[in-house]
C-alpha positions as a Markdown table, in Angstrom:
| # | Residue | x | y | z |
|---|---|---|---|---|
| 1 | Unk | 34.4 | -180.3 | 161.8 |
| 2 | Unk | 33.8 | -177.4 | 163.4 |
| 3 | Unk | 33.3 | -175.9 | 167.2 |
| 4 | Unk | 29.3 | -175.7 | 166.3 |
| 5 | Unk | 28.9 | -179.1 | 164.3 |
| 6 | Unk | 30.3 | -180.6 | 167.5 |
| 7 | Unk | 28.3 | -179.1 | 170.2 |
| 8 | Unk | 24.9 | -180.0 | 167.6 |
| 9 | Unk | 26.3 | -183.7 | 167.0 |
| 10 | Unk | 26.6 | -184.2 | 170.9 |
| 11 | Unk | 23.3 | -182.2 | 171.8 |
| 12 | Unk | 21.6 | -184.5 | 169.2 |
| 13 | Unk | 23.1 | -187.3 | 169.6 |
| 14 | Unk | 24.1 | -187.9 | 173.6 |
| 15 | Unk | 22.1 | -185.3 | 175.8 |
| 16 | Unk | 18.4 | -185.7 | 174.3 |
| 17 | Unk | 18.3 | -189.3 | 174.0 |
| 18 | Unk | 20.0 | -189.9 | 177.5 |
| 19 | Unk | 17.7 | -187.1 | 178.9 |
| 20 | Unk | 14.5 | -188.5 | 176.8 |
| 21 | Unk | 15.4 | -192.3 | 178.9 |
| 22 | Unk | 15.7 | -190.7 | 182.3 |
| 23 | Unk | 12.2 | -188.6 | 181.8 |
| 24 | Unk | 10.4 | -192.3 | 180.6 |
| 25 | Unk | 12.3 | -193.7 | 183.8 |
| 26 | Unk | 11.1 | -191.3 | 185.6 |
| 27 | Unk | 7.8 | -191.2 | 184.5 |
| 28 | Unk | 7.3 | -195.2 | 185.0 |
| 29 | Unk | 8.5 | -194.8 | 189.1 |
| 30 | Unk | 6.1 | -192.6 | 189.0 |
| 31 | Unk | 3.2 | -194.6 | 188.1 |
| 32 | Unk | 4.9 | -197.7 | 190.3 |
| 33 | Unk | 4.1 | -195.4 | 193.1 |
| 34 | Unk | 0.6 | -194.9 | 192.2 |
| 35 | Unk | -0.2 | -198.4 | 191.6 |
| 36 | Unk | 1.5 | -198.9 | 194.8 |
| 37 | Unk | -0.5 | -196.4 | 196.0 |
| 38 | Unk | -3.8 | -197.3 | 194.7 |
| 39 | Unk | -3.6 | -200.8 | 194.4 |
| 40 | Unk | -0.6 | -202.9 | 196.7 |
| 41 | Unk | -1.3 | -201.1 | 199.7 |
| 42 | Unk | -5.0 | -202.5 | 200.4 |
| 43 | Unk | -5.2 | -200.1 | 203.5 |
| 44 | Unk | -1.7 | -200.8 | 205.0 |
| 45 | Unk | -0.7 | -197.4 | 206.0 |
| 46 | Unk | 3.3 | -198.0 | 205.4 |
| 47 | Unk | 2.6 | -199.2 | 201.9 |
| 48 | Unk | 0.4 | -196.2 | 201.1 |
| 49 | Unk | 3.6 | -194.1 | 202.7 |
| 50 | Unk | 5.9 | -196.3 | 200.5 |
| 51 | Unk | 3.9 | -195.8 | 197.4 |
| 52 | Unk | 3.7 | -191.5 | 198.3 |
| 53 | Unk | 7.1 | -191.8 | 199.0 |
| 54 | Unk | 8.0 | -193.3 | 195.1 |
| 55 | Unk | 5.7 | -191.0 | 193.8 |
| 56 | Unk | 7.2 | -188.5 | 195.1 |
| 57 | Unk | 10.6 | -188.9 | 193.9 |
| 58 | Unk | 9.2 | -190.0 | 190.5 |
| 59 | Unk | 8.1 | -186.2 | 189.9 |
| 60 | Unk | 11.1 | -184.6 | 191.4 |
| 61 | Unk | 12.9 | -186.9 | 188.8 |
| 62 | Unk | 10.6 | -186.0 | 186.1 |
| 63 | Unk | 11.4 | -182.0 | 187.4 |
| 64 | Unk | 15.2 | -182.1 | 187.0 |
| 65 | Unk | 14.9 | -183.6 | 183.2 |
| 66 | Unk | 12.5 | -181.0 | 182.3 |
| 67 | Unk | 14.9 | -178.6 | 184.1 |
| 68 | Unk | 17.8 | -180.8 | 182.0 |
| 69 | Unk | 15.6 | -180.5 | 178.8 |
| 70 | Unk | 15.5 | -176.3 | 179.5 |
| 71 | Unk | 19.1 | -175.6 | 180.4 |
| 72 | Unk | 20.5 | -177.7 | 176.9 |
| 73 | Unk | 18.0 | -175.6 | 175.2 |
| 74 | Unk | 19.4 | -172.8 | 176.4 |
| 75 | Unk | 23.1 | -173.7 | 175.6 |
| 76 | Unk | 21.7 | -174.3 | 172.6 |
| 77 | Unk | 20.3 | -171.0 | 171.5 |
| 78 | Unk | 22.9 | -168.9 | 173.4 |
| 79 | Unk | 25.4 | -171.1 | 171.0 |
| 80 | Unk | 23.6 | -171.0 | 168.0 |
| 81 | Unk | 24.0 | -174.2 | 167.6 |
| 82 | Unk | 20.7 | -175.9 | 167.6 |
């Protein structure tokens, strides 16, 4: 096997899928935070701060795996292995 077979075999095989669960993760605190939001706070001002809050981190989650998804693309094409 060699240096490049390697680097595609753990690209495809370890990074995507672990970086494709983290983005759905993300993406579902996300909408928890909006139907916090929207729905469980019924005009109680710390649950609508609770639910911003959650929505909040749910985008800067879904930020770093796009950011992930661009830097092992990048590997990837400066490697010439993808």
């Amino acid at each position: 096997m060699t240096l490049d077979q390697l680097l595609n075999n753990i690209t495809e095989q370890i990074l995507k899928p672990v970086i494709n669960i983290l983005f759905i993760l993300a993406t579902v605190i996300f909408l928890w935070g909006i139907i916090s939001y929207v729905i469980g706070s019924r005009g109680d001002e710390k649950k609508l701060e609770q639910g911003k809050k959650i929505m909040l981190w749910g985008i800067i989650g879904m930020t770093i795996m796009v950011s992930a998804w661009g830097i092992v693309g990048m590997i990837c094409e400066f490697l010439g292995t993808c």
